[in-house]
MIMI-433095 format. One line per 5 residues: number of its first residue (from 1); their letters; for each residue x, y, z of C-alpha. Coordinates in Angstrom, 2 decimals. Each point is the difference from the previous one (the first is absolute). Example, Ala and Ser with C-alpha at 12.3 -4.5 7.8 and 13.67 -1.06 7.14 Angstrom:
1 = AS = 12.30:-4.50:7.80; 1.37:3.44:-0.66
***
This chain:
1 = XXXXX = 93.24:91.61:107.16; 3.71:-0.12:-0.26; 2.70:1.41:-1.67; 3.87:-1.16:-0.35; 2.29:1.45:-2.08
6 = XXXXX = -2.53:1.97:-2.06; 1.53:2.74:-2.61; -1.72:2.27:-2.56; 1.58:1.78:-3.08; -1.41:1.53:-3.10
11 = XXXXX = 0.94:-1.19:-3.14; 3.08:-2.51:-0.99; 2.39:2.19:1.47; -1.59:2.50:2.13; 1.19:1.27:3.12
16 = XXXXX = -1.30:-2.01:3.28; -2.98:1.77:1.55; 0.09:-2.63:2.63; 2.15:-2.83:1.28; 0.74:-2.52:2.45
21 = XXXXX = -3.13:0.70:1.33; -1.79:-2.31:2.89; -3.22:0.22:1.84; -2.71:-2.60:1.62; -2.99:1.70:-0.06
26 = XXXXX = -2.79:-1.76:2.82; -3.48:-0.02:0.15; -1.72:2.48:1.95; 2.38:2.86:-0.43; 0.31:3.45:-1.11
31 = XXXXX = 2.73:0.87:-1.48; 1.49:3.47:-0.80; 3.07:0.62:-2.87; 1.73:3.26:-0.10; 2.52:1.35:-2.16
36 = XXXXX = 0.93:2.83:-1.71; -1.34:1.47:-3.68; 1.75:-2.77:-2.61; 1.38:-2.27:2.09; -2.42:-3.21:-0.92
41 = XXXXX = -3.19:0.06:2.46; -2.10:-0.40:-2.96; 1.96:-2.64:-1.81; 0.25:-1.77:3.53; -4.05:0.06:0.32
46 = XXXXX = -0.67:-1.18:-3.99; 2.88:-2.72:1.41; -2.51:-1.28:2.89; -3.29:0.98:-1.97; 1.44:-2.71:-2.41
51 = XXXXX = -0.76:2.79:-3.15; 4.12:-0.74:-0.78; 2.36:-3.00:0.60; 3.07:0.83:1.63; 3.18:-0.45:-2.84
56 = XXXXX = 1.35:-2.21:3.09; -0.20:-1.66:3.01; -3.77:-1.54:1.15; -3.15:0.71:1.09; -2.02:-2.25:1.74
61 = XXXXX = -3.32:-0.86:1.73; -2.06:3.01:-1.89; -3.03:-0.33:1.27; -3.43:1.81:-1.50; 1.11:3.48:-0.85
66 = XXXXX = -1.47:3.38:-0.85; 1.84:3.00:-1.04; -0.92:4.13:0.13; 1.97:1.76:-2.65; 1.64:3.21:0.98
71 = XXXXX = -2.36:2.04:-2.84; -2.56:-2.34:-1.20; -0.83:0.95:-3.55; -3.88:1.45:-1.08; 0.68:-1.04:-3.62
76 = XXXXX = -1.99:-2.98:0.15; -3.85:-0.28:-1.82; -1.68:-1.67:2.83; -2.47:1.64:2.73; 2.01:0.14:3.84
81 = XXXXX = -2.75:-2.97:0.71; 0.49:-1.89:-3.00; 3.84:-0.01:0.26; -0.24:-1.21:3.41; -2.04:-2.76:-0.92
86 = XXXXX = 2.47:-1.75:-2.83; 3.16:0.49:2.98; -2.37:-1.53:2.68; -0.79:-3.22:-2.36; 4.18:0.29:-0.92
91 = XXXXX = 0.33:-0.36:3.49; -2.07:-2.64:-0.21; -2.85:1.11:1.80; -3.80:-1.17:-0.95; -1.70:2.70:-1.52
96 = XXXXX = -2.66:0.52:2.89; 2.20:0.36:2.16; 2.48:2.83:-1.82; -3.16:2.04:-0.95; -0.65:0.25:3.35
101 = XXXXX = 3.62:0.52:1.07; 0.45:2.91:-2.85; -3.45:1.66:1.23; 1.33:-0.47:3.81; 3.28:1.67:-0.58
106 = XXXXX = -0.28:2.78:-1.91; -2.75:0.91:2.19; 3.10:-0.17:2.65; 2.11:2.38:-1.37; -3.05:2.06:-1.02
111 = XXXXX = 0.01:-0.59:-3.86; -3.04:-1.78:-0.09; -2.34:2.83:-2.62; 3.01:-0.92:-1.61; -0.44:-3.78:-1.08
116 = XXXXX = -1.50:0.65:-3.39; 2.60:2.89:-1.33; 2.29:-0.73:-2.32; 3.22:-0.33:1.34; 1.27:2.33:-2.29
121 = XXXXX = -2.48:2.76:1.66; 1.55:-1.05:3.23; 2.42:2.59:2.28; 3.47:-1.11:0.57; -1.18:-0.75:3.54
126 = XXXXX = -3.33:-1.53:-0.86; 2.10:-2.40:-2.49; 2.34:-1.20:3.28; -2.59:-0.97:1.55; -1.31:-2.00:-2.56
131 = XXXXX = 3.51:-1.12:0.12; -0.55:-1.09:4.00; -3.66:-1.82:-0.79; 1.71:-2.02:-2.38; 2.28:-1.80:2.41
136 = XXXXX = -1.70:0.34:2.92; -2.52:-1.31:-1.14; 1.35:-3.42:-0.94; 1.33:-0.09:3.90; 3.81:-1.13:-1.26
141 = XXXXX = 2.28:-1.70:3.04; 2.57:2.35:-2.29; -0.82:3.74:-0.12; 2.37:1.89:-1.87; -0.52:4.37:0.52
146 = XXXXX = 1.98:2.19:-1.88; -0.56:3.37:0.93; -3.63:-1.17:0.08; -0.54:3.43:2.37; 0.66:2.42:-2.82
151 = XXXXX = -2.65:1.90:-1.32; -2.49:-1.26:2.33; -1.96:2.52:2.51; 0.14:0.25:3.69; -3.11:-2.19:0.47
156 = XXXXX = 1.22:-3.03:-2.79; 3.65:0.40:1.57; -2.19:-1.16:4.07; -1.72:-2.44:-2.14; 3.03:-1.53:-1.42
161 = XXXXX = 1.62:-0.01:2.99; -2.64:-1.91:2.04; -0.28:-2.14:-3.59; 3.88:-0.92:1.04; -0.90:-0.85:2.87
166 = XXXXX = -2.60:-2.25:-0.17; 1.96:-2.04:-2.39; 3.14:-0.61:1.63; -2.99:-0.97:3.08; -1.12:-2.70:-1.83
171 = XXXXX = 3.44:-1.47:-0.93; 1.34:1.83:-3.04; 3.19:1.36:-0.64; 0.10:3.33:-1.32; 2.96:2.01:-0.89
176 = XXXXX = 0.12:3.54:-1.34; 1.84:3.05:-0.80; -0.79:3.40:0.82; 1.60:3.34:-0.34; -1.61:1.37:3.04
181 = XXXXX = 2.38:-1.63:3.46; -2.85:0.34:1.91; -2.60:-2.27:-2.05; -0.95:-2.54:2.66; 2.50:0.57:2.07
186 = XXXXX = 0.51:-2.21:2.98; -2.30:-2.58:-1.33; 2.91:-1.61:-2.36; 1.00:-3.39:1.20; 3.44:0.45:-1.58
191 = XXXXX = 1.85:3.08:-2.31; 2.90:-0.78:-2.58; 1.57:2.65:-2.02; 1.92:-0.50:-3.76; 3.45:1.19:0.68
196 = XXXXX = 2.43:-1.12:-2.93; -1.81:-2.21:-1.71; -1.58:-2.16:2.79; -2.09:-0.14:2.73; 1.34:0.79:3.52
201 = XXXXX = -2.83:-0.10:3.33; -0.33:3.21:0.93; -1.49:-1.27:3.34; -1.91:-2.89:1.26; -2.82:-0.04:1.92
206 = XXXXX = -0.69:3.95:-0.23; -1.34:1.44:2.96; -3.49:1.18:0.67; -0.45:3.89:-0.43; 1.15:1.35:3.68
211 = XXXXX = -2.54:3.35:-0.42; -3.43:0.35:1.53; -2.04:-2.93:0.47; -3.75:0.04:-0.24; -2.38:-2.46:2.36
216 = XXXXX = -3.38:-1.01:-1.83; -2.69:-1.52:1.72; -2.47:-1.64:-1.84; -3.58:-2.84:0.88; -0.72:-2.08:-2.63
221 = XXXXX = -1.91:-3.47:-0.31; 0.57:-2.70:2.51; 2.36:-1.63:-0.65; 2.00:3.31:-1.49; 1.54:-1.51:-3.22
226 = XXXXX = 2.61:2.46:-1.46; -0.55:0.96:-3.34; 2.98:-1.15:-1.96; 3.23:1.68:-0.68; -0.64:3.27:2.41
231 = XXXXX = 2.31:2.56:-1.20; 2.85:1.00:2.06; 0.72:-2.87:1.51; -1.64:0.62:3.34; 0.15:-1.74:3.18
236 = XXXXX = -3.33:-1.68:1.63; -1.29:-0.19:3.36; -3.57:-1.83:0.85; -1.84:0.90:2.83; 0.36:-2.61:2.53
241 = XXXXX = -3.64:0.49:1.05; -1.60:1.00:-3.30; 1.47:-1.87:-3.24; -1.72:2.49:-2.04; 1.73:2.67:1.20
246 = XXXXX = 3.67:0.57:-1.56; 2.63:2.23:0.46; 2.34:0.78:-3.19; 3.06:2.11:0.35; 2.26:0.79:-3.00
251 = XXXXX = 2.39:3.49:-1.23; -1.83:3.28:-0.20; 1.01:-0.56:-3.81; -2.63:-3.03:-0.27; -2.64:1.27:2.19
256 = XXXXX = -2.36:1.14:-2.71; 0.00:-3.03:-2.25; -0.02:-2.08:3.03; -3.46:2.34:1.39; -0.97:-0.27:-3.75
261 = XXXXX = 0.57:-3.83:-0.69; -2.19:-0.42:3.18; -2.92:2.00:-0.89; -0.32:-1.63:-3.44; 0.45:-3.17:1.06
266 = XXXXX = -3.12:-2.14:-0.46; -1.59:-0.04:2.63; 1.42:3.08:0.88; 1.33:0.40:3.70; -0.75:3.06:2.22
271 = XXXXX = 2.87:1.93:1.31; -0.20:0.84:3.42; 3.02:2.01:0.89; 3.29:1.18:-0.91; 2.58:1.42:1.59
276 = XXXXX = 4.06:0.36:-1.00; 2.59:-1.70:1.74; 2.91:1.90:0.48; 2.81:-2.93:0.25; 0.24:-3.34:-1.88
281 = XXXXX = -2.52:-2.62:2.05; 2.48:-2.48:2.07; 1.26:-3.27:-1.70; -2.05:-1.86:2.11; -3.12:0.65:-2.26
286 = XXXXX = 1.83:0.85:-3.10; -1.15:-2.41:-2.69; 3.02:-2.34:-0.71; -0.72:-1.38:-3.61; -2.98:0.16:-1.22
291 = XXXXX = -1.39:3.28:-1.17; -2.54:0.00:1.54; 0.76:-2.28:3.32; -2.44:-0.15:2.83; 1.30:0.48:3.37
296 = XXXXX = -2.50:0.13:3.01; -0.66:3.55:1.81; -0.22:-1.84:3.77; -0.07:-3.75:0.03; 0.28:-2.34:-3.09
301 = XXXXX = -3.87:-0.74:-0.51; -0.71:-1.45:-3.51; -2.97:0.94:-1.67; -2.94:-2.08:0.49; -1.38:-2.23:-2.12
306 = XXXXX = -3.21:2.37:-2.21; -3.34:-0.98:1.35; -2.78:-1.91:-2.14; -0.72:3.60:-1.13; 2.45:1.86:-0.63
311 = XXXXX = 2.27:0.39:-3.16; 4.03:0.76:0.02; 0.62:3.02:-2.05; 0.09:-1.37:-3.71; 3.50:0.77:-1.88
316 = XXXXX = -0.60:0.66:-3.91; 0.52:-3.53:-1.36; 2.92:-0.07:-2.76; 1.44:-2.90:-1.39; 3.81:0.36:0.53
321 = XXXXX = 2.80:-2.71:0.98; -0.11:-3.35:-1.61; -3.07:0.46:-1.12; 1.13:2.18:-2.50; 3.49:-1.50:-0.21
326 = XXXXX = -0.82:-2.19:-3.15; -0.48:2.19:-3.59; -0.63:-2.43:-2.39; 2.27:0.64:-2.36; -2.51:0.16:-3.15
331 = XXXXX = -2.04:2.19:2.09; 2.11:2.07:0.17; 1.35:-0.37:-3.32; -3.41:0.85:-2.09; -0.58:2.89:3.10
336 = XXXXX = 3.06:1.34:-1.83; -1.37:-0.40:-3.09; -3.31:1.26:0.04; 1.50:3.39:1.09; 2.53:0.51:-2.32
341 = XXXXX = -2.54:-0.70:-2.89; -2.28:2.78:2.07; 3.18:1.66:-0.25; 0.18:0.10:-3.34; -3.77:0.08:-1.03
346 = XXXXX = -0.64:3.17:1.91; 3.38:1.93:-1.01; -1.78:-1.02:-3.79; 4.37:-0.94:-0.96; -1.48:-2.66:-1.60
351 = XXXXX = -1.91:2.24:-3.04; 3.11:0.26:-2.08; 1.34:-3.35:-0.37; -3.65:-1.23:-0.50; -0.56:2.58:-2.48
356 = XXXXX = 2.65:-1.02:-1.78; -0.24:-3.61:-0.01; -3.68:0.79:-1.53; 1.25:2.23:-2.72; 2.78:-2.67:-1.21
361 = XXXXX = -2.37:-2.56:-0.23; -2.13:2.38:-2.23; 2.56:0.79:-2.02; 1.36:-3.82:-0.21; -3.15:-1.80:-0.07
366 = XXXXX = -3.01:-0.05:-2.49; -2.92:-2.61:-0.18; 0.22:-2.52:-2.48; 4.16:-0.03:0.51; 1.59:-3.58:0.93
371 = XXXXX = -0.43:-0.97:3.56; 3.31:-1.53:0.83; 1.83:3.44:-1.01; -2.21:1.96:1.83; 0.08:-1.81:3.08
376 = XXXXX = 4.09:0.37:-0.59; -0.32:3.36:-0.79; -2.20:0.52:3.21; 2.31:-2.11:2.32; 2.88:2.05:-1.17
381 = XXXXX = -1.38:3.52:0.06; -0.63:-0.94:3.81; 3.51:-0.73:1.05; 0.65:4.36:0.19; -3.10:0.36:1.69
386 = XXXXX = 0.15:-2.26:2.64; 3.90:1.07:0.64; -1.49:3.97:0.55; -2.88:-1.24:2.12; 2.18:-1.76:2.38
391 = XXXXX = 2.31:2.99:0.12; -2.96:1.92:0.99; -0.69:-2.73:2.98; 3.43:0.03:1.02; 0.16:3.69:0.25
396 = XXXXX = -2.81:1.81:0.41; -0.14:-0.15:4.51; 1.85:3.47:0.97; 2.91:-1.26:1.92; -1.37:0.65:3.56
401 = XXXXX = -3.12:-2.18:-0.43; 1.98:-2.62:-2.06; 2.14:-0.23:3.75; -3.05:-0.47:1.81; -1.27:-2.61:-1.93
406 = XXXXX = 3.48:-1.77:-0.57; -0.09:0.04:3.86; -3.63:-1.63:0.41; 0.66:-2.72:-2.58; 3.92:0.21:-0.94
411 = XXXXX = 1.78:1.18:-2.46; 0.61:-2.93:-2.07; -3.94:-1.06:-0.16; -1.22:3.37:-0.48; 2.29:-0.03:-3.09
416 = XXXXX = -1.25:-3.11:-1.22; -3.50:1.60:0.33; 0.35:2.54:-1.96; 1.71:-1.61:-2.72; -3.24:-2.84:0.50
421 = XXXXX = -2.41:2.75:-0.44; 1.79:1.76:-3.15; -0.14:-4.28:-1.48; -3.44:-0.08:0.66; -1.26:3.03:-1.26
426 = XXXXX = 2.16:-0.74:-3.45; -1.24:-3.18:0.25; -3.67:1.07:0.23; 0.80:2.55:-3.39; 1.40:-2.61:-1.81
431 = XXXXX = -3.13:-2.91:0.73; -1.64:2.91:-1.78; 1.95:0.33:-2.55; -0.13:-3.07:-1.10; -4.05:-0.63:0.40
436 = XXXXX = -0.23:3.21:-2.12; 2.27:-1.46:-2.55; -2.05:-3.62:0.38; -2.84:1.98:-1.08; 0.87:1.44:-2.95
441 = XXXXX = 2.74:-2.01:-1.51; -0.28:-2.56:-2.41; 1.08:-3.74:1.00; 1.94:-0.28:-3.13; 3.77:-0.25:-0.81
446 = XXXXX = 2.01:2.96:-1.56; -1.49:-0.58:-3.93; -3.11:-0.47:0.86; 0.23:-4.44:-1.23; 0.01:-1.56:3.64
451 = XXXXX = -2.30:-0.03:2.52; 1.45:0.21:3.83; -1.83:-1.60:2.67; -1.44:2.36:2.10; 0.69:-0.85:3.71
456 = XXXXX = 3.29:-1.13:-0.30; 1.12:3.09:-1.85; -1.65:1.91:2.72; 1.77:-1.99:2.66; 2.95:0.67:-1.69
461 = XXXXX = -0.58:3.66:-0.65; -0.59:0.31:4.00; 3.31:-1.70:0.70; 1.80:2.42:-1.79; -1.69:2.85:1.29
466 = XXXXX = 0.68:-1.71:3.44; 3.79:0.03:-0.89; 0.51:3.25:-1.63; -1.84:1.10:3.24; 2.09:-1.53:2.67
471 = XXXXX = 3.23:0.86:-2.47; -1.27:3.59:0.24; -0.17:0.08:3.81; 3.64:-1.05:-0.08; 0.54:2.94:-1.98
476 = XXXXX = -1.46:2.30:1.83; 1.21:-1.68:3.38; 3.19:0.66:-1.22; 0.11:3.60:-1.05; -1.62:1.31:3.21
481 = XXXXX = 0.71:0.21:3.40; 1.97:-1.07:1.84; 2.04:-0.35:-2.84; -0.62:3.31:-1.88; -1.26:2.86:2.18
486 = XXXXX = 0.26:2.59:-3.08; -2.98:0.26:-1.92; 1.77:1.26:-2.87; 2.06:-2.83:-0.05; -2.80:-2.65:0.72
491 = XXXXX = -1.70:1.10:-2.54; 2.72:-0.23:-2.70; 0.85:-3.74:1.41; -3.49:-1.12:-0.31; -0.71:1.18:-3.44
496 = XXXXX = 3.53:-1.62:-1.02; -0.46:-3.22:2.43; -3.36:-0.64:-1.68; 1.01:0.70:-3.66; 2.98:-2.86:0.82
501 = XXXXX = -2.34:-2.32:1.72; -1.91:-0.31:-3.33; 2.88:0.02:-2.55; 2.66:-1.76:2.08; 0.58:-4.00:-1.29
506 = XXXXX = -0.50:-1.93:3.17; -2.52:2.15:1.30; -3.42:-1.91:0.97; -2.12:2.75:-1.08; 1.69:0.04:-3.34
511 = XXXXX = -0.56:-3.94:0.06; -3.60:0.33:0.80; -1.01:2.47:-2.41; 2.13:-1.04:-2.90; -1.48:-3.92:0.90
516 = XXXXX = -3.38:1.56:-0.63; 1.25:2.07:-3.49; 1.57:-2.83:-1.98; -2.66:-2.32:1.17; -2.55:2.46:-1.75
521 = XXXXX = 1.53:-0.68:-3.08; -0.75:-3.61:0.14; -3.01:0.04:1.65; 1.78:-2.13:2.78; -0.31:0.83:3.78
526 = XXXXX = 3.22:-0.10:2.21; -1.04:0.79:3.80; 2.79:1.74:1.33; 1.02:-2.36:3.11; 3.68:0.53:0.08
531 = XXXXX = -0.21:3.61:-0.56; -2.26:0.19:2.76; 1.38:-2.05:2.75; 3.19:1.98:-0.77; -1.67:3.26:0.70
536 = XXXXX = -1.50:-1.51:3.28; 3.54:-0.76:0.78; 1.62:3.48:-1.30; -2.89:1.84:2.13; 0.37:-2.08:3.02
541 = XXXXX = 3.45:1.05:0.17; -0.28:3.23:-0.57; -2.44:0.29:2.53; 2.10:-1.33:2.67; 2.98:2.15:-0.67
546 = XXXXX = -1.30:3.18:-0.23; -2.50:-0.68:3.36; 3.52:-1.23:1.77; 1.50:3.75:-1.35; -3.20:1.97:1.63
551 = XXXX = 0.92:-1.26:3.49; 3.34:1.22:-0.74; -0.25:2.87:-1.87; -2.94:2.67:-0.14
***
């Protein structure tokens, strides 16, 4: 990923957090920012997490990302399992496979009696590592950790460091803040710092940790396959005589995870000594690149070929890479979807505005009353509704987990999502609606003296409940965020946006639902095409504008 140029400011005229800022971030490297309190390390991480869009200059090349919040929020109805399944399939993942992944990690960072508590019940530190499954999990080639360390205990804080690790092993990129200096230190590939307003390299290349050193040797199975992404980076010598046996050497720092990634490897190898090393091993057997290069201990013998019996050591299959490159984007899309209307089902938002879409067609609808008005009356009474329902959609993910999933699927289509799901579930009320009102109306005109036909009144009746509907989403599209972040506020605009959407000449709701009033007087049916293919149109743009403002403003 690159980026030229790249600024970031809050508001119209807000005062530059960053600027001028330029970075090419590789594969296959670990990347450390530091900085002090307020001077833009988390704006500079939402920047490469792609949660924001910088107000100038470009980025480029994002590749699959996932993102750890600094404090990821517990106010969300779902079990620590079940959230972890809706970001695995945003992610993109198939649901076998992040069921297994959720079970797998958690059980990692020790939070596995924990996969069926609501993550409301959940500890600060419990929640961040909810927060870890849910992008580690989806194996990103983009890992983005803010202060993903905090909160956690001594045992998750190993775990996440071997976690590191083992991603940047298989190719990732992972770059991360932490207050602590010495959070992987000497296993960076390269440190900047934020120093007015942009990014300066602190050093290149930093230099392994110059304390103790600590020699592990271990046997394993001929031939002695490493298990991937051995924490700290050690360097490997074979046994020239014996392939099986191996010799790792790495910082005193590393030596546990290193003793502990061993033992729980699968099959597990034996240790069979270990001693410390009081000066840095010479160059000559340092690895060079790789982390974990192989370098003979005598004479360069490769490792034969297994015989017809025996078995390399078996590395947990994932599917990473281009494999997992390609998200369908309508995957993805209804993966959005089906958790924000989880979202909303479980947080039980959605009583009140269905509550009182059901009370004002009691009040405004009686058996035996004209069809065509109540079908208006229905279609209009709908517009409010489905303008608070989408306000709900838009805003009901706590900041925090709102980043992380802006960061699995972008900003911009998880916008679009939620104002989808908020459609839907208006649309679904309204269908409804109108069968209720096909049910009990009479297929007469406003006196009583003409008989409407039945089906194209009710094809009529559900265009107009399609428009008010997709007017309505406008609304509420409109008078939330990004736009309008003050509830107080929203609310007033959406009660005034919808009482203008329904009054205002021009408008197609007001089109729709007046078509379907006069017509009742006559008896005559007017389907509401115009009015309707406007409010595609209106919707369609309003759609697109406010998803462009989420990637620019939170």
């Amino acid at each position: 990923m690159i980026l030229r140029g790249v600024g970031r400011r809050y508001g119209l005229r807000g005062p530059w957090v960053l600027r001028g800022l330029d970075l090419d971030l590789p594969l296959h490297t670990l990347v450390r920012v530091e900085g002090g309190n307020g001077v833009g390390k988390s704006t500079l991480l939402r920047l490469l997490a792609g949660v924001d869009a910088p107000t100038e200059g470009r980025v480029t090349g994002r590749p699959r990302t996932a993102y750890v919040p600094e404090r990821f929020p517990a106010a969300l109805p779902f079990t620590a399992a079940g959230y972890l399944v809706h970001l695995g399939r945003v992610h993109g993942l198939p649901a076998a496979e992040v069921a297994a992944g959720a079970e797998e990690w958690l059980a990692r960072f020790g939070a596995a009696e924990h996969a069926r508590t609501p993550l409301a019940e959940l500890s600060k530190g419990t929640s961040q590592k909810v927060a870890l499954a849910q992008a580690l999990l989806a194996e990103p080639d983009l890992l983005v950790l803010d202060e993903a360390w905090t909160g956690l205990d001594s045992a998750a804080r190993a775990e996440l460091d071997r976690a590191v690790a083992e991603q940047v092993a298989r190719g990732a990129t992972l770059v991360y803040v932490d207050h602590d200096p010495r959070r992987l230190a000497g296993s960076a590939d390269a440190v900047y710092r934020l120093e007015g307003r942009t990014l300066v390299a602190a050093r290149d290349t930093p230099p392994r940790d110059p304390g103790p050193r600590v020699r592990i040797e271990a046997t394993g199975r001929v031939p002695a396959a490493l298990p991937p992404g051995l924490p700290g980076a050690p360097e490997v010598e074979y046994h020239a005589g014996n392939p099986a046996e191996v010799r790792f050497t790495t910082t005193a720092a590393h030596s546990d995870r290193l003793l502990h990634a061993l033992v729980t490897a699968r099959p597990p190898w034996h240790i069979t000594g270990l001693a410390q090393v009081p000066a840095p091993v010479p160059a000559s057997v340092t690895a060079a690149s790789d982390r974990a290069a192989v370098q003979p201990m005598t004479a360069p013998a490769p490792a034969p070929d297994p015989g017809p019996g025996t078995a390399a050591v078996p590395a947990p299959h994932r599917v990473s890479g281009p494999a997992r490159a390609t998200r369908p984007p309508v995957r993805v899309t209804f993966a959005l979807m089906r958790y924000q209307a989880a979202l909303l089902a479980r947080s039980q938002r959605w009583l009140a505005p269905l509550l009182l879409y059901v009370a004002a067609l009691g009040i405004g609808v009686r058996a035996g009353q004209p069809l065509l008005d109540s079908l208006g009356y229905a279609a209009a009474v709908l517009l409010p509704v489905t303008a608070w329902i989408v306000r709900l959609c838009v805003a009901q993910e706590p900041p925090a987990a709102r980043a992380v999933t802006a960061s699995a699927a972008g900003p911009s289509r998880a916008h679009r999502a939620s104002l989808l799901t908020g459609l839907g579930c208006a649309l679904a009320l309204g269908a409804a609606g109108a069968g209720t009102v096909l049910l009990i109306s009479d297929p007469v005109s406003t006196h009583h003296t003409v008989a409407v036909p039945l089906l194209p009144a009710a094809f009529a009746g559900l265009l107009a409940i399609l428009c008010c509907a997709l007017v309505g989403a406008a609304v509420g599209a409109l008078c939330a965020r990004p736009l309008l972040h003050r509830d107080g506020w929203s609310l007033v605009a959406t009660v005034l946006g919808a009482l203008l959407a329904l009054v205002t000449d021009g408008s197609p709701a007001k089109a729709a639902v007046t078509g379907l009033v006069s017509g009742s007087l006559t008896g005559t049916v007017r389907v509401p095409l115009l009015p309707s293919a406007a409010a595609v149109v209106v919707a369609v743009a309003v759609a697109a504008v406010t998803s462009r403002i989420a990637a620019l403003r939170e």
